[in-house]
DOBA-268822 format. One record per atom (N, C-alpha, C, O): x, y, z; residue in three letters. Coordinates in steps of 0.05 Angstrom, whole numbers, plus 5000, padded with zeros to 4 digits. Layout:
! residues N
XYZAla ...
! end
This chain:
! residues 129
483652634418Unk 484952804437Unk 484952654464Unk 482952544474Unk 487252674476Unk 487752534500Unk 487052674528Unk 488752834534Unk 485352654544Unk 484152804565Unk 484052644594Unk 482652444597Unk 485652734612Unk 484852584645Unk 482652744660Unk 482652994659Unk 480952634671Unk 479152744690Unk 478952604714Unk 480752434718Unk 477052644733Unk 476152514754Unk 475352264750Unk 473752254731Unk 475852084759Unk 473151834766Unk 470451914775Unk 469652034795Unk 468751784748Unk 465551764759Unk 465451534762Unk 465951394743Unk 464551414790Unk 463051184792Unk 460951034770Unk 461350794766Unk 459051144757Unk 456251154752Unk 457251144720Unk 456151004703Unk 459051284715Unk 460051314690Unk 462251174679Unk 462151154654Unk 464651054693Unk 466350944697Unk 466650654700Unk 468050534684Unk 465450524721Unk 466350334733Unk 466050054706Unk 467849904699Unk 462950064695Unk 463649894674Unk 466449864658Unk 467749664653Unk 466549954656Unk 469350104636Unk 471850084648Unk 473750094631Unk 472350074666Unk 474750064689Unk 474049734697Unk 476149614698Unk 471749564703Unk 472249354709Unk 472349154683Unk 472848924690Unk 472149184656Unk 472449094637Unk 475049104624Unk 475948944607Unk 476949424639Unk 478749284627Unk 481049164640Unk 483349124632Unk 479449124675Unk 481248954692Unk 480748614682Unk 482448434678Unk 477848604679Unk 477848374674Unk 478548204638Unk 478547984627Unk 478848464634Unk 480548334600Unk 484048194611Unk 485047974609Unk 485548514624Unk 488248494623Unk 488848434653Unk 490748284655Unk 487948494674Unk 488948374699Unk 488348254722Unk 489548254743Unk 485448094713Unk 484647984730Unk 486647734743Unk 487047664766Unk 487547634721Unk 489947504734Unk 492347574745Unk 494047394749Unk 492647754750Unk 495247924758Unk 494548024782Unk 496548114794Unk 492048064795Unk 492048314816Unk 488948294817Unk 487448284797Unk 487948294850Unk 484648344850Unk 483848644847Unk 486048764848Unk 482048794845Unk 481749064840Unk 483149134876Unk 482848994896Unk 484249304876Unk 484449424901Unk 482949514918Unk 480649444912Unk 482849654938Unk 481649754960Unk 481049954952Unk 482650004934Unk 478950194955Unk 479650424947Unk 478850604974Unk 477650814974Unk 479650464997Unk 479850575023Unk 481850805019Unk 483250764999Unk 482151025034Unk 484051335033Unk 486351315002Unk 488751314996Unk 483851294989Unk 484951384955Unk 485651804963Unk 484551974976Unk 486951794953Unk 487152174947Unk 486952224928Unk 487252464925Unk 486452044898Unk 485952104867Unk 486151964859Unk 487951794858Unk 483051974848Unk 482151744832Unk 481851834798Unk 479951994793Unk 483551724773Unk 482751914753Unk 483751714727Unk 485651564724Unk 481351794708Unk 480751694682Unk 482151744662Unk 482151994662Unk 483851624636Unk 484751784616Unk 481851724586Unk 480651514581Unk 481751904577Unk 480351844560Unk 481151924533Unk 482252144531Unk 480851754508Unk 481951934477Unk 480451894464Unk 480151654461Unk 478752054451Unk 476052124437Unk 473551884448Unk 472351674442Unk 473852134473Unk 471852014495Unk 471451684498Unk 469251594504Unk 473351554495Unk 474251324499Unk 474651194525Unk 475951004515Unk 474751124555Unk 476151164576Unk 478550884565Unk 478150664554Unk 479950974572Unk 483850744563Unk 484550714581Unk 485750504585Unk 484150934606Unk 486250744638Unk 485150964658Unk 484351194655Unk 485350824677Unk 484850794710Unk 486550854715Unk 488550774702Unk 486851044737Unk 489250974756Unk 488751164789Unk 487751384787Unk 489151114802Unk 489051264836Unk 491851264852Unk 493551094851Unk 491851454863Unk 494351424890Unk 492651374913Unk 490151404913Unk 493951294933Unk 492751264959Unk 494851214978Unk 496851074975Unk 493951415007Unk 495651315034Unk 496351105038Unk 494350955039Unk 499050975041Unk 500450765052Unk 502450855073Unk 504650975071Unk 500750745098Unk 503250845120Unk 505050625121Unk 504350385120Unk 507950725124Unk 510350595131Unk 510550525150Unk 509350685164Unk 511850285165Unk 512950215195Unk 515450375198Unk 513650215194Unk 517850535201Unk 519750525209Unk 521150485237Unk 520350635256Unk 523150295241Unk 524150205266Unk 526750305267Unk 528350275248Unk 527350415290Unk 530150445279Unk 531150405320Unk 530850545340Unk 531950245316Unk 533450065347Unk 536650225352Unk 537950345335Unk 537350185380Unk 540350195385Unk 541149935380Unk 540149765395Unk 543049825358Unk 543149575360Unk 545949455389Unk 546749245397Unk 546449765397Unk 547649585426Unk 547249445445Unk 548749295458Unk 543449525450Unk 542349455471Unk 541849145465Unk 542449035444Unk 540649015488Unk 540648685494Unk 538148625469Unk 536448785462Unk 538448435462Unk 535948275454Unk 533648335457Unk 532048395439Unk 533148315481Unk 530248335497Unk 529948595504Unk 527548655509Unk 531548755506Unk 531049115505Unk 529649195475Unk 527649315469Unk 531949045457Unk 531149065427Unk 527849025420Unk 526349185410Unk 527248645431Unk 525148545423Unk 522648805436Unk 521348965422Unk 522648785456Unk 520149015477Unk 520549235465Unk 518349365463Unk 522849375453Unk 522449655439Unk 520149695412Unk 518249845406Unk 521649445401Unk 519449365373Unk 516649255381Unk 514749295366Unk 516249155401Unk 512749065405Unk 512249355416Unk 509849415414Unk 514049555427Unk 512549815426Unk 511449915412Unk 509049955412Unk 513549985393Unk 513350125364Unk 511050075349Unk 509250245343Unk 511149805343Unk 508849705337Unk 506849665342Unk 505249625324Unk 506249665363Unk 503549695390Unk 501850045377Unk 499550105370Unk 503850145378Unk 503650485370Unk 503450475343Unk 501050535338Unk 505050405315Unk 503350415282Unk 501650345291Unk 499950525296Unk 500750015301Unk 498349935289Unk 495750085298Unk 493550135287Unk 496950135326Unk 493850395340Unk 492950605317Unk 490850675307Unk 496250665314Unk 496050915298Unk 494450905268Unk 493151085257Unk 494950675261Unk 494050565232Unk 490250565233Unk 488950695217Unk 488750375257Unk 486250415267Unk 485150675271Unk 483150755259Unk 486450825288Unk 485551055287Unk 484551195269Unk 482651345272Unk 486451155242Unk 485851345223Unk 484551135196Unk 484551185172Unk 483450925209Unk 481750755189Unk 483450675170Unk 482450665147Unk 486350615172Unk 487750485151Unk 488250095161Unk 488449985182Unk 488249995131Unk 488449755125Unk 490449655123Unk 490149405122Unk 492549725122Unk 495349625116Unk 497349815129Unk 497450045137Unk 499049615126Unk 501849795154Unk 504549715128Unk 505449485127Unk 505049815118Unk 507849685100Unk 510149685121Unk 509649815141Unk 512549545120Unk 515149575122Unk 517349475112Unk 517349235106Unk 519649645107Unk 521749585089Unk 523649495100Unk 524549675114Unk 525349245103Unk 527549065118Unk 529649135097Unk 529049085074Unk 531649245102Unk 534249105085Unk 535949155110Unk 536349305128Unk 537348795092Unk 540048735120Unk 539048685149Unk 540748655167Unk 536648665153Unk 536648585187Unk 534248325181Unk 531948355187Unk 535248085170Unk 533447855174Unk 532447765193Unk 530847575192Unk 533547915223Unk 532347865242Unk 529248015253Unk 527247925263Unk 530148285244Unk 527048375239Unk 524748305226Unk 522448285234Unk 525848255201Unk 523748135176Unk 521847905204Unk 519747965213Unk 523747615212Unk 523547355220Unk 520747445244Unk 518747305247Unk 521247695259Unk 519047765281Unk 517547945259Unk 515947785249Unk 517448095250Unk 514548195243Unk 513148005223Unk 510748035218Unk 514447835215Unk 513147625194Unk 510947385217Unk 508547305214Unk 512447345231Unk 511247075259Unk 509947255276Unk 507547205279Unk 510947485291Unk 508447595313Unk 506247875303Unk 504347955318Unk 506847995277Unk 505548175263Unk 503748135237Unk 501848275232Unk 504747905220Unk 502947735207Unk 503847935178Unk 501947985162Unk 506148015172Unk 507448175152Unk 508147935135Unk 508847715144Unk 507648015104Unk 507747775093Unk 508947885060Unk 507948105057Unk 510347825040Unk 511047935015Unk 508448025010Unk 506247955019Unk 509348254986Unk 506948324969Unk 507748204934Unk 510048164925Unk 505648174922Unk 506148124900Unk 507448294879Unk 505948464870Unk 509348304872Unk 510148494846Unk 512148664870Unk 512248674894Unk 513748794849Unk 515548894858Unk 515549204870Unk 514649374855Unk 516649284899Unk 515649594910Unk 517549784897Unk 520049804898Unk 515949904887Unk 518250184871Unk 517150384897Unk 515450354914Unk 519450634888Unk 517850894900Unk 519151114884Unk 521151104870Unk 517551304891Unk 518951604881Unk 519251744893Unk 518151714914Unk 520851994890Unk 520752294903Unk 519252444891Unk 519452464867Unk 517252584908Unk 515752764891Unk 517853024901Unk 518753034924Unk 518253184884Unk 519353434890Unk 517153714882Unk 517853954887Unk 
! end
């Protein structure tokens, strides 16, 4: 019988790092489990088979007049950004994501003065409704 529960540390973690390090230690280091919101086990005749957690990831969004000058542009974005990343500290988060399409000029500054860099594997998302 197939059953999800909570994560137990104490009970778990053997079991959860055995079968990262069978199937994905090469693929991915264990994650952070800084502002997880669910952390949970599947188990089938009391077996544990998979791991899995969600966790907060705050977004950057920018959104510029692109009429204004260059340098109105550039100083708007070291605002913005001045403000996530406070915002990100504040609330003890580790990572700031942001999503570029079509403006390679953005990508080119948050990559050189923000230190934004690809992630491995590809970003899906969903709607929760």
């Amino acid at each position: 019988m197939l059953i999800t529960r909570a994560y137990d540390f104490d009970k778990d973690s053997k079991v959860v790092d055995r079968i990262w390090n069978e199937h994905y230690k090469e693929e991915f280091s264990i994650p952070s489990f800084d502002h997880t919101i669910i952390r949970r086990v599947v188990e089938v005749d009391d077996k544990v088979v998979a791991y899995g957690f969600a966790k907060l990831n705050p977004e950057a969004t920018l959104i510029l007049d692109l009429n204004e000058p260059r340098s109105v542009k550039v100083q708007a974005l070291r605002a913005l950004m001045f403000d996530a990343i406070r915002g990100c500290k504040e609330h003890n988060l580790s990572q700031l994501h942001a999503v570029i399409k079509n403006r390679p000029e953005y990508e080119k500054l948050l990559r050189k003065h923000y230190g934004f860099r690809d992630i491995d594997g590809t970003m899906l998302v969903m709607e929760i409704e």
